[in-house]
SEVEX-252761 format. One record per residue (C-alpha): residue number from 1; z negated, x, y. Coordinates in Angstrom, 1 decimal. Layout:
N
REC   i      w      u      v
REC NUM      Z      X      Y
...
***
This chain:
529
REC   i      w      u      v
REC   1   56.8  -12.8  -75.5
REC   2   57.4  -11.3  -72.0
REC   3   56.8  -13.7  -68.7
REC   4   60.1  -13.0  -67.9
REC   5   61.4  -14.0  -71.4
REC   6   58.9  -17.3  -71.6
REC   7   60.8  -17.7  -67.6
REC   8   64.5  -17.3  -69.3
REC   9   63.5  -19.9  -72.3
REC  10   62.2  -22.4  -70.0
REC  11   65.0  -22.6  -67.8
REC  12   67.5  -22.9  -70.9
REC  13   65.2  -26.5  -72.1
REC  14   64.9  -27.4  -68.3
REC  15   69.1  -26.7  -68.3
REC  16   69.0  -28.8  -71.3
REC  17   67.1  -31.6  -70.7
REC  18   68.2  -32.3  -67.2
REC  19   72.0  -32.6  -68.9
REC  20   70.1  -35.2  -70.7
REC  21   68.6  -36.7  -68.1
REC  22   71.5  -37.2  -66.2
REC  23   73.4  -38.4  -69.1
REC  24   70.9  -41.8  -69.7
REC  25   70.8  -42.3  -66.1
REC  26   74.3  -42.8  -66.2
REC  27   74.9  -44.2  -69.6
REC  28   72.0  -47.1  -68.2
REC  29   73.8  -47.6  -64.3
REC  30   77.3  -48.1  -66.1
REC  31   75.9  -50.2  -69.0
REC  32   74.5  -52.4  -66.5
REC  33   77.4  -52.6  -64.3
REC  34   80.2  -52.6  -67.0
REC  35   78.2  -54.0  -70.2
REC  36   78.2  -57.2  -72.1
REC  37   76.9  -60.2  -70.2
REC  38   74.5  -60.9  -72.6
REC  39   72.6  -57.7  -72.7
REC  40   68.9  -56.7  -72.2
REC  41   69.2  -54.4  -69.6
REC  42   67.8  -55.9  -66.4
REC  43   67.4  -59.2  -67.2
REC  44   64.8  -60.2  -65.2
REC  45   65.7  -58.1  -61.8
REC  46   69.1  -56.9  -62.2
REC  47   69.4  -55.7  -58.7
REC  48   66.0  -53.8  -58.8
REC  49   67.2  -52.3  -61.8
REC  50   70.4  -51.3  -60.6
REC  51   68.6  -49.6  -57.5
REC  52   66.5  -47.8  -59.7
REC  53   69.4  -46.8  -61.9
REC  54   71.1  -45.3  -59.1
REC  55   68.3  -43.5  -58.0
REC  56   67.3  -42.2  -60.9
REC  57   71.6  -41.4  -61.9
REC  58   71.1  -39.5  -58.4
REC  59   67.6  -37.5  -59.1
REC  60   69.1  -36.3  -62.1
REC  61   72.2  -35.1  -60.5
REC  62   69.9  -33.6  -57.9
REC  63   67.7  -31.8  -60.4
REC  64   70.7  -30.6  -63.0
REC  65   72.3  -28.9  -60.0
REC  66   69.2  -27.2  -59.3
REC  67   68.6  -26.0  -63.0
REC  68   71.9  -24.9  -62.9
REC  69   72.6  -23.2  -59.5
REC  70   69.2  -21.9  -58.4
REC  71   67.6  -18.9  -60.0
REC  72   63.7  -19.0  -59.5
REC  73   60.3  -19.5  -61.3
REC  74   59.3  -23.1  -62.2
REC  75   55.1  -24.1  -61.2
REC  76   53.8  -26.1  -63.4
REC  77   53.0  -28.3  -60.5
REC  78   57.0  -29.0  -60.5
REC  79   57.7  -29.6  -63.6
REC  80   55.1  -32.0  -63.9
REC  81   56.4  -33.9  -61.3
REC  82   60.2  -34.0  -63.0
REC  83   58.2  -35.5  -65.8
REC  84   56.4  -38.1  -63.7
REC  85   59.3  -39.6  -61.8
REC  86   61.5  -39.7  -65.4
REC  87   58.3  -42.1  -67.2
REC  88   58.1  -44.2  -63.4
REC  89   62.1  -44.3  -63.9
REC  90   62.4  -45.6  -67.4
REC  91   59.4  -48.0  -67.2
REC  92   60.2  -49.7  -63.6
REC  93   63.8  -50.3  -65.8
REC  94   62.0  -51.6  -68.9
REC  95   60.0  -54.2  -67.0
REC  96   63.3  -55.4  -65.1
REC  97   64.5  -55.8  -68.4
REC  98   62.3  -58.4  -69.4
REC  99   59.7  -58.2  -72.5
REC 100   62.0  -58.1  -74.9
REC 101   63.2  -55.4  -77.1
REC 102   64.9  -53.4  -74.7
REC 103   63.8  -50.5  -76.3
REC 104   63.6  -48.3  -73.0
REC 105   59.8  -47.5  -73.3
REC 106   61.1  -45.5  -76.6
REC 107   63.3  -43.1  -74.8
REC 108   60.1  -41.4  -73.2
REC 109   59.6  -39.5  -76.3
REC 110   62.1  -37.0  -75.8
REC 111   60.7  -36.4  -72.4
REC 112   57.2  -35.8  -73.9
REC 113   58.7  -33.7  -76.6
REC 114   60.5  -31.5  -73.5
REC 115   57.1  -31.6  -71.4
REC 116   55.2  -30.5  -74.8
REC 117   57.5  -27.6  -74.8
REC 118   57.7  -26.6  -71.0
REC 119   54.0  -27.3  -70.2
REC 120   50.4  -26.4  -70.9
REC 121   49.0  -28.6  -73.1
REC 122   46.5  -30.4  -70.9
REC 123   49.2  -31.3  -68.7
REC 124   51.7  -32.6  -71.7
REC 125   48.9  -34.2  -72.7
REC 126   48.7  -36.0  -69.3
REC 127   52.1  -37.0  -69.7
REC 128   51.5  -39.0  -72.8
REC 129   48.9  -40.6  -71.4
REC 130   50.6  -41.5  -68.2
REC 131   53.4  -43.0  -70.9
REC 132   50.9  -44.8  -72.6
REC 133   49.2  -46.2  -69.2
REC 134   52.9  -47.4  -68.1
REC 135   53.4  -48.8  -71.4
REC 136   50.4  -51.1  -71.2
REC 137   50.8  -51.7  -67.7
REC 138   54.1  -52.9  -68.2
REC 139   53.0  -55.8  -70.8
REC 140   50.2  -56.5  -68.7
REC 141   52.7  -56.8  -65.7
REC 142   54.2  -59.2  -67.5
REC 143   51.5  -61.8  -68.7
REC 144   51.2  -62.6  -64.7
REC 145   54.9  -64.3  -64.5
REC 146   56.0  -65.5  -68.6
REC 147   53.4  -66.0  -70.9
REC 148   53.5  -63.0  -73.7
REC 149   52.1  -62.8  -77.1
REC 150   49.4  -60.2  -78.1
REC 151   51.4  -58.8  -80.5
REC 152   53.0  -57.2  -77.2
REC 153   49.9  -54.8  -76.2
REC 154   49.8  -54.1  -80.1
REC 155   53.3  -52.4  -79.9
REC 156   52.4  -51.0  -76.7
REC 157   49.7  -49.3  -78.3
REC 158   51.6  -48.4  -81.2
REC 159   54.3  -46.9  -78.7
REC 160   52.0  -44.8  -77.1
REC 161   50.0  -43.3  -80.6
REC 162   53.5  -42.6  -80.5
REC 163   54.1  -40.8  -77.5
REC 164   50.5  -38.8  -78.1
REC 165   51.6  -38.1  -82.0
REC 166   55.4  -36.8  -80.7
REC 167   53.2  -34.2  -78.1
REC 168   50.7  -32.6  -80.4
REC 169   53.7  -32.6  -83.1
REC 170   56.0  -30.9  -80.3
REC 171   53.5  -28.8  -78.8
REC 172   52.1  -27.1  -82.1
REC 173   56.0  -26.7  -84.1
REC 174   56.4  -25.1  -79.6
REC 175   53.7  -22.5  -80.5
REC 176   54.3  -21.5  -83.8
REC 177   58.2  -20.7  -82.9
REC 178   57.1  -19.3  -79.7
REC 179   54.3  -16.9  -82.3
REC 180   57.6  -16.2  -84.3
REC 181   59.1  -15.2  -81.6
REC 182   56.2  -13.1  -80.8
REC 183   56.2  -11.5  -84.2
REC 184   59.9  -10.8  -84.4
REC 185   60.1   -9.3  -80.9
REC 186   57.3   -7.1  -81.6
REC 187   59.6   -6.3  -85.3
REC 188   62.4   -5.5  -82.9
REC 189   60.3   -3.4  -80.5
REC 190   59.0   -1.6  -84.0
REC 191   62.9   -1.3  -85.3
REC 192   63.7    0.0  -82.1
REC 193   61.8    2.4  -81.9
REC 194   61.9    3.3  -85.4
REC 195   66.2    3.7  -84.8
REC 196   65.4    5.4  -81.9
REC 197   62.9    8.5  -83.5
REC 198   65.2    8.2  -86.7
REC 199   68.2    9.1  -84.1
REC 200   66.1   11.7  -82.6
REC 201   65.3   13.3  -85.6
REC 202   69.1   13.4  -87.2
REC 203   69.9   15.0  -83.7
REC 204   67.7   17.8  -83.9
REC 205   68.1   18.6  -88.1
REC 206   69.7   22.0  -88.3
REC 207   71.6   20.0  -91.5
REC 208   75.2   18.4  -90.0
REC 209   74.9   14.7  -90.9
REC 210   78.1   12.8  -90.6
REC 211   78.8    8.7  -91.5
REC 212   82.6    7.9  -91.5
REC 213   85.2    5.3  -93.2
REC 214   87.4    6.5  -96.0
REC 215   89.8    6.9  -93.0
REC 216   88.1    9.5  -91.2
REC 217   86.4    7.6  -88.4
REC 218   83.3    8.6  -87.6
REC 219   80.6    6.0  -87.2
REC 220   77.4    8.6  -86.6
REC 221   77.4   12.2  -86.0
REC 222   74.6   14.8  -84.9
REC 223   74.8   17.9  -82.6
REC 224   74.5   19.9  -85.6
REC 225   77.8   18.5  -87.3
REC 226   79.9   18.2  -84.3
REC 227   79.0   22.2  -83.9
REC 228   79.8   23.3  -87.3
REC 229   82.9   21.1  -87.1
REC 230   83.7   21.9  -84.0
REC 231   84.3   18.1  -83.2
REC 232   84.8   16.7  -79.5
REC 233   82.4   14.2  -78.6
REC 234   84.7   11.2  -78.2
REC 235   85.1    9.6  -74.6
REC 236   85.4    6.3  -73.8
REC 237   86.8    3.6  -75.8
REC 238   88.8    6.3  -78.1
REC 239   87.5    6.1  -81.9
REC 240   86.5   10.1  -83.4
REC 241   87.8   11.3  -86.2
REC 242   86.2   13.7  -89.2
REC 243   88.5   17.3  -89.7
REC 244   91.5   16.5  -91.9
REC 245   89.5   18.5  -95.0
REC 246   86.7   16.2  -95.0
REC 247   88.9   12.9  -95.0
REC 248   91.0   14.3  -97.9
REC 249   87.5   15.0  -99.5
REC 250   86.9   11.2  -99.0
REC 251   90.1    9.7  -99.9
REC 252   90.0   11.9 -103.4
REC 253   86.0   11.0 -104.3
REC 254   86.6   13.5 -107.2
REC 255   83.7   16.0 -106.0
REC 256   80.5   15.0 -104.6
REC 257   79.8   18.5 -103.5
REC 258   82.2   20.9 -101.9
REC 259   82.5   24.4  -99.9
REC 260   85.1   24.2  -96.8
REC 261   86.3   25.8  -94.5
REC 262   87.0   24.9  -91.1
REC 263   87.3   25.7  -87.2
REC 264   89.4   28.4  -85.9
REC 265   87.2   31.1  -87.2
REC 266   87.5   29.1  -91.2
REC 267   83.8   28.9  -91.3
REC 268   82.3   28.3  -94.8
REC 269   80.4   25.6  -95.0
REC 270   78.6   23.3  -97.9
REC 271   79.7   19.8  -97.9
REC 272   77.6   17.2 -100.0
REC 273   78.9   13.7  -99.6
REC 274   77.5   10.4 -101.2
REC 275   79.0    6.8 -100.6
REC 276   76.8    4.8  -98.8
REC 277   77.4    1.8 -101.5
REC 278   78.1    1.5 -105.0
REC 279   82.1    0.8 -104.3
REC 280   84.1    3.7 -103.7
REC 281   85.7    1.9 -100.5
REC 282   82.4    2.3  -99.1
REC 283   81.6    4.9  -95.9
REC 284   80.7    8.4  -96.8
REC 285   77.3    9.5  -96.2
REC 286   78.2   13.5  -95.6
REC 287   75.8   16.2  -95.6
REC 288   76.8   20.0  -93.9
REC 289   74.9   23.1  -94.0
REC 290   76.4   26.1  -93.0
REC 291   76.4   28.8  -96.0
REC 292   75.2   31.7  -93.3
REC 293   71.8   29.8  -94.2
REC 294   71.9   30.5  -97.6
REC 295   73.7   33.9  -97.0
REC 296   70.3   35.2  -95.1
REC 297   68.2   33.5  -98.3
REC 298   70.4   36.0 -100.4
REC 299   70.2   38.7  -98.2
REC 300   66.1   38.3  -97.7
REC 301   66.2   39.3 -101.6
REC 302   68.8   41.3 -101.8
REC 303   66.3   43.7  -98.8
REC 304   63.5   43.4 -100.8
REC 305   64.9   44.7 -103.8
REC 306   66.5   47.6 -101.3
REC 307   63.4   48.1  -99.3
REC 308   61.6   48.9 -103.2
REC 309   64.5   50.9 -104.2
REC 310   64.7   53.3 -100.7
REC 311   61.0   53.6 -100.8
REC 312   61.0   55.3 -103.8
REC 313   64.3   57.9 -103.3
REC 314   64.0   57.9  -99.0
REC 315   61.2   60.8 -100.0
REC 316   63.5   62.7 -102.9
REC 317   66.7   62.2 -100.6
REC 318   65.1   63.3  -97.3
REC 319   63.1   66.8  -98.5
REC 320   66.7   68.8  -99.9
REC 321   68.8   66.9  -96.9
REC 322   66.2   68.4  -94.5
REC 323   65.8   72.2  -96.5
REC 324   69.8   72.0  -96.3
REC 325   70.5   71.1  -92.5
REC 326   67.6   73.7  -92.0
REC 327   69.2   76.4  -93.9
REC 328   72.7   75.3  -92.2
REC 329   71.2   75.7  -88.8
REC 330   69.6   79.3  -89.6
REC 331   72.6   80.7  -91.4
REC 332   75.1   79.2  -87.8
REC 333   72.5   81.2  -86.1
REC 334   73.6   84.4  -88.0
REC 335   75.6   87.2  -86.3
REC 336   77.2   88.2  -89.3
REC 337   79.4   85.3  -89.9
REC 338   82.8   85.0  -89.2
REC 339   84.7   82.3  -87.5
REC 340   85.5   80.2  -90.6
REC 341   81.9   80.5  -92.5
REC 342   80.7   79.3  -88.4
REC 343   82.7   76.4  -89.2
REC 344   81.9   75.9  -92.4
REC 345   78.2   76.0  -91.6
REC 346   79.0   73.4  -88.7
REC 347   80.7   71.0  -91.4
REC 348   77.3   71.5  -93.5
REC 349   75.6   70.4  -90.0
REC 350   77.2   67.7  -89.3
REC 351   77.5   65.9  -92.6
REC 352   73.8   66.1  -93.0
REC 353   73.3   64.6  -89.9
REC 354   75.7   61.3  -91.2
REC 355   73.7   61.2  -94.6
REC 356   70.5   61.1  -92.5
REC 357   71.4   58.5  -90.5
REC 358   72.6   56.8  -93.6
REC 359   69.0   56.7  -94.5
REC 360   67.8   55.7  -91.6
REC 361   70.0   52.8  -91.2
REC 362   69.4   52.1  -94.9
REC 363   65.5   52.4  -94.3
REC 364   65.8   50.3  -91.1
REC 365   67.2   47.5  -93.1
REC 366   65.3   47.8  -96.4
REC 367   62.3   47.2  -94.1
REC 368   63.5   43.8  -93.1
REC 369   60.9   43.0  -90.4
REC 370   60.8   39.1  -89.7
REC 371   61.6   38.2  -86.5
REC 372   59.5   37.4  -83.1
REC 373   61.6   35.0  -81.5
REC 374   60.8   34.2  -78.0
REC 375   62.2   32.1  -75.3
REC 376   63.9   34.2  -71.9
REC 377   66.5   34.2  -70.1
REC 378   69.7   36.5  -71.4
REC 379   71.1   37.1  -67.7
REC 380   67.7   38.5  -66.2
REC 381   67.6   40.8  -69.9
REC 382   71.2   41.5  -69.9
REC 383   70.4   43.3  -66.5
REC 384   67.3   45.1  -67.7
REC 385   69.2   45.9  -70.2
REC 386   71.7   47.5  -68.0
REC 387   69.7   49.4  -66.0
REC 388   67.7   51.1  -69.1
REC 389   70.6   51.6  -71.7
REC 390   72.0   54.9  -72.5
REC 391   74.9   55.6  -74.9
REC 392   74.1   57.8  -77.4
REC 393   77.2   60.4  -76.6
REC 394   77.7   61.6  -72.9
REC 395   80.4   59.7  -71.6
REC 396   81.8   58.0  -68.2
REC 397   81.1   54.4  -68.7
REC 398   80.6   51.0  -66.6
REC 399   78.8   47.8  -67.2
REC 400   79.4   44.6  -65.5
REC 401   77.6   41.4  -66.0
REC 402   79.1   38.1  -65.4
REC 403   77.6   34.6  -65.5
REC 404   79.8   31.8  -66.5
REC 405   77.5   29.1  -67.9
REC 406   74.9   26.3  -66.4
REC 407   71.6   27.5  -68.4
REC 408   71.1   31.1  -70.4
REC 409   68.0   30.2  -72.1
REC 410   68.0   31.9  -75.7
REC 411   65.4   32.5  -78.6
REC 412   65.6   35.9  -80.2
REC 413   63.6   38.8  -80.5
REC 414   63.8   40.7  -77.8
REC 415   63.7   44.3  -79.7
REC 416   66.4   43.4  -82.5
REC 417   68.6   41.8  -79.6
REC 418   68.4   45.4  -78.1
REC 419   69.2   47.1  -81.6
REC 420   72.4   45.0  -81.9
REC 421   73.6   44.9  -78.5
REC 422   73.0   48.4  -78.4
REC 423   75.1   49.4  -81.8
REC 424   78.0   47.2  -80.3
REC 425   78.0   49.2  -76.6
REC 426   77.8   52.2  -78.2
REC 427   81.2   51.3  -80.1
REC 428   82.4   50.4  -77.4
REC 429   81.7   53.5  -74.8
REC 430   83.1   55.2  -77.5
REC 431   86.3   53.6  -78.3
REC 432   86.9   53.2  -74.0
REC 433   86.2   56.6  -73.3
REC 434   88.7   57.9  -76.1
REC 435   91.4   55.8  -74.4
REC 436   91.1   55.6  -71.1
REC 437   89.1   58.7  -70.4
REC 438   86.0   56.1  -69.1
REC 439   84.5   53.2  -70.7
REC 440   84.4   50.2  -69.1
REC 441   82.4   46.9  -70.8
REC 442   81.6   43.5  -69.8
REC 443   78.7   41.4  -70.3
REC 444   80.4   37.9  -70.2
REC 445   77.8   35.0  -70.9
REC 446   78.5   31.2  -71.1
REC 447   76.8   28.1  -72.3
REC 448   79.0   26.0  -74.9
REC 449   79.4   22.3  -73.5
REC 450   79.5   20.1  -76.6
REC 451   75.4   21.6  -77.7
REC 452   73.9   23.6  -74.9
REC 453   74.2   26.9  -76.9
REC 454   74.8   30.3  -75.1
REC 455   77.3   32.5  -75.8
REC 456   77.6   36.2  -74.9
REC 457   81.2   37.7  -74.9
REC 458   81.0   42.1  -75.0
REC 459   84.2   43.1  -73.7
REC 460   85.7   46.2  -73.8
REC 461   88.6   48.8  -72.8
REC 462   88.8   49.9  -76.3
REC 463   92.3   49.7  -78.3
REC 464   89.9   47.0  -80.4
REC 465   89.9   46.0  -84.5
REC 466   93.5   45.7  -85.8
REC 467   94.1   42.9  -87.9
REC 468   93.8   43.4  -91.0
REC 469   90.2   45.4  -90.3
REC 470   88.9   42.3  -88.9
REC 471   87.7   41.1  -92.0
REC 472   85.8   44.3  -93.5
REC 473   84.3   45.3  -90.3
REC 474   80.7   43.9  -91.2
REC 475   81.0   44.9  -94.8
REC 476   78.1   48.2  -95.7
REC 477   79.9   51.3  -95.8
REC 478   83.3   50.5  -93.9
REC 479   84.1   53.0  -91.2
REC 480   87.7   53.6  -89.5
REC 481   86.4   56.7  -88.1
REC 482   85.8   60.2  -90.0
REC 483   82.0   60.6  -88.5
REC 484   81.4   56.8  -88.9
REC 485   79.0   55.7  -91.6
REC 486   80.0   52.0  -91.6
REC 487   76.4   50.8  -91.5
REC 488   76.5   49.6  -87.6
REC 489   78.1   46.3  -87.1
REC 490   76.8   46.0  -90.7
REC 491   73.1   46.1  -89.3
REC 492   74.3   44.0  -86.6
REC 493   75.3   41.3  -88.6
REC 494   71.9   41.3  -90.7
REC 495   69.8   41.2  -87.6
REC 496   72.5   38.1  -85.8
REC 497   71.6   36.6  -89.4
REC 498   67.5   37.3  -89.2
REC 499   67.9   35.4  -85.2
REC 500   70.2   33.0  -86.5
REC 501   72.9   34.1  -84.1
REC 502   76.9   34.1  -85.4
REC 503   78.6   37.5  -84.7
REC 504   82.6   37.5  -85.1
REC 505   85.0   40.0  -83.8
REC 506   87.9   38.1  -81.6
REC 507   90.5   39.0  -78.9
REC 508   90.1   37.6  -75.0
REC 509   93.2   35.2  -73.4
REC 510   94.3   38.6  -72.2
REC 511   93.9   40.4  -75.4
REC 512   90.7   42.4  -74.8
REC 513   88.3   43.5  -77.5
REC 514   85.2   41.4  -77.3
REC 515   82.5   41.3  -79.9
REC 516   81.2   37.5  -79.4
REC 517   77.6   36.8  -79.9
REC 518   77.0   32.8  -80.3
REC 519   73.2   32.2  -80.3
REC 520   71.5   29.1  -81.8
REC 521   70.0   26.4  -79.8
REC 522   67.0   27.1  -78.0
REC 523   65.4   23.9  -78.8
REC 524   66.6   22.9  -82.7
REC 525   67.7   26.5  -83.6
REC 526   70.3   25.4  -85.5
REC 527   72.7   28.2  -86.5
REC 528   76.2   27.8  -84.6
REC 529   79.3   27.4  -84.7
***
């Protein structure tokens, strides 16, 4: 137990037992005053008894308004001396009350019980003595003026075995609740703490963990859910509620495991949910994991098994390709050919040129080399970037770079950050120059407030993805253009996978193409929303 904990439980007793002392100061003045003519209570000096009534009534009074109204640390020394004046109180009344049974010498035991609990235990110990001292003296006091029988001092001294029994009783039951105390403050620091790394670690699993009613309210949710989700941190005093999908989920209880979708962009996500008890009214314990996690398990196979098959045709494939775009080349360069066998040889060219790319995209991802993530900062890269780029076709083009968010800090590797950004600009110089004559693209970067997760927006001038493309654009092998081999935003997507970044085609408020590149976080890289 703290000092300022053992400070805050002695001034509840002291608040306690000065209610009580004010209480038998008063219940003693006004049963003198008021009571039955024949009573006990100063029968031998009523008027000093009265006096010391009143004085003691207004002590107590005194001392309860201090307990009460004035915040500070007790002494020992003080206490001690609350203690002193309550056994000269009671005992100055007992011996106006004559020798007989008053029963006032009794009424000390609860203040040696509260001195046992409020004092070290020499000094409670004094107190009992002091009680046992007055006690004696008292009977002694009175063999000077009435003549008393022994049997007197024998319940004196039984009165104060009494007084010395109630303080070792008090004190030892005081320190084995205040060692209970102890132990269970020191279980609550452990279950604090324990809550508190639990906490930590459900915030930073890359596995959405959700706890709600059969209603939908959520009673616990991670960073990692409320991305997925794409739930709004709830402010104030307003309760959050779980995605219409998941309540359903828990209202039906038919499946315990389910694939969703949600979020504007119908993410696909595996939900496993459990009841927390045995009842089906119980919460819902509900597990998420984005499928993009075990999409990139797949496709980790699915390139080995390429990488094998490539290596052993790449050779076969690459020998005639290279003998026939040789061949094409020689026979372009003969001065016998007419206009239409030039062309013809040009159309030989140029589709040897898209199969060899074809293998060296094909090559590039059958090789499937694992990622070196590394922490830097996209703006300072996204200008580097910039300055050293060059689109693959000679074209008019412009790149602007605009900061929008608090931090930029992402974890990729560098080179396959390059390789992507660099398939998507190309696209895009492309596409702008066709239309407008000159490309113009914009590096738009942001931070996401609900996680702390960068964002980078590529905009361009382009006529963009119609509709009904949006979908196939990342499948192998799908091309809107004649010289397009369809394996570009395809590799783009299986690097974003390998870096845990989410790639999606979308359209900006003012309907601009933008190829949006959501990274994970730097810290739990968690895959995003």
């Amino acid at each position: 137990m703290t000092i300022a904990q053992d400070h805050i439980q002695q001034r509840a007793i002291m608040r306690v037992y000065g209610a009580y002392r004010f209480a038998l100061a008063s219940a003693l003045f006004v049963a003198l005053m008021f009571g039955p003519a024949k009573s006990t209570l100063g029968t031998s000096a009523p008027q000093l008894f009265a006096g010391v009534a009143s004085a003691y009534a207004i002590f107590a009074l005194s001392l309860l308004l201090r307990h009460y109204l004035i915040k500070g640390h007790y002494t020992p020394t003080q206490l001690f001396f609350e203690f002193f004046i309550d056994i000269g109180a009671i005992m100055f009344m007992s011996y106006c009350s004559g020798s007989a049974d008053s029963g006032l010498p009794l009424l000390l035991i609860v203040s040696i019980s509260a001195a046992s609990i409020t004092l070290p235990s020499q000094l409670s110990l004094a107190i009992a003595a002091l009680a046992t001292i007055s006690a004696l003296s008292e009977v002694a006091a009175h063999t000077l003026y009435e003549r008393v029988g022994t049997q007197q001092f024998i319940v004196a001294g039984i009165t104060g075995m009494a007084y010395f029994s109630a303080a070792i009783a008090i004190r030892y039951l005081s320190a084995r609740i205040v060692k209970t105390q102890q132990l269970a403050e020191r279980r609550r620091t452990d279950i604090e703490k324990l809550s508190a790394i639990n906490q930590r670690i459900v915030q930073r699993m890359q596995t959405g963990i959700i706890v709600m009613s059969r209603t939908g309210q959520v009673k616990l949710i991670n960073d990692a859910a409320q991305e997925l989700l794409d739930i709004r941190p709830a402010s104030g005093d307003q309760d959050q509620y779980a995605p219409a999908v998941l309540i359903e989920m828990a209202k039906n209880a038919i499946n315990d495991s389910q694939i969703i979708s949600v979020g504007p962009r119908r993410l696909d996500l595996h939900v496993n949910m459990t009841n927390l008890e045995a009842h089906n009214h119980s919460d819902c314990l509900l597990y998420i994991e984005n499928i993009s996690k075990i999409t990139q398990r797949a496709q980790n196979l699915k390139l080995a098994s390429l990488g094998r098959f490539t290596a052993s045709i790449a050779h076969e494939i690459r020998n005639p390709l290279s003998a026939i775009s040789h061949a094409a080349q020689l026979l372009a360069e003969s001065p016998n050919l007419d206009d239409s066998d030039t062309r013809f040889a040009e159309i030989i060219q140029n589709h040897a040129m898209r199969m060899n790319d074809i293998i060296k995209n094909i090559l590039e991802l059958s090789r499937g080399r694992t990622p070196q993530p590394e922490r830097f900062a996209l703006g300072n890269w996204l200008q580097t970037f910039n300055t050293d780029w060059r689109p693959t076709e000679h074209t008019q083009y412009s790149i602007t770079v605009e900061a929008l968010g608090e931090t930029d800090i992402v974890n990729v590797d560098r080179s396959q950050l390059s390789q992507i950004i660099s398939n998507i600009a190309d696209n895009a110089v492309r596409h702008g120059a066709a239309k407008h004559g000159r490309a113009a693209l914009i590096f738009r970067y942001s931070t996401l407030a609900r996680s702390g997760a960068v964002i980078l927006d590529i905009i361009d001038n382009g006529d963009g993805i119609k509709p009904e493309d949006v979908d196939k654009i990342f499948e192998p092998f799908f091309t809107t253009q004649a010289q397009g081999n369809g394996l570009g935003l395809y590799l783009c997507r299986e690097l974003c996978l390998a870096n845990q970044i989410h790639i999606y085609y979308r359209r900006t408020a003012d309907q601009q193409s933008c190829f949006r590149l959501q990274f994970s976080h730097p810290d739990r890289g968690t895959l995003p929303d």
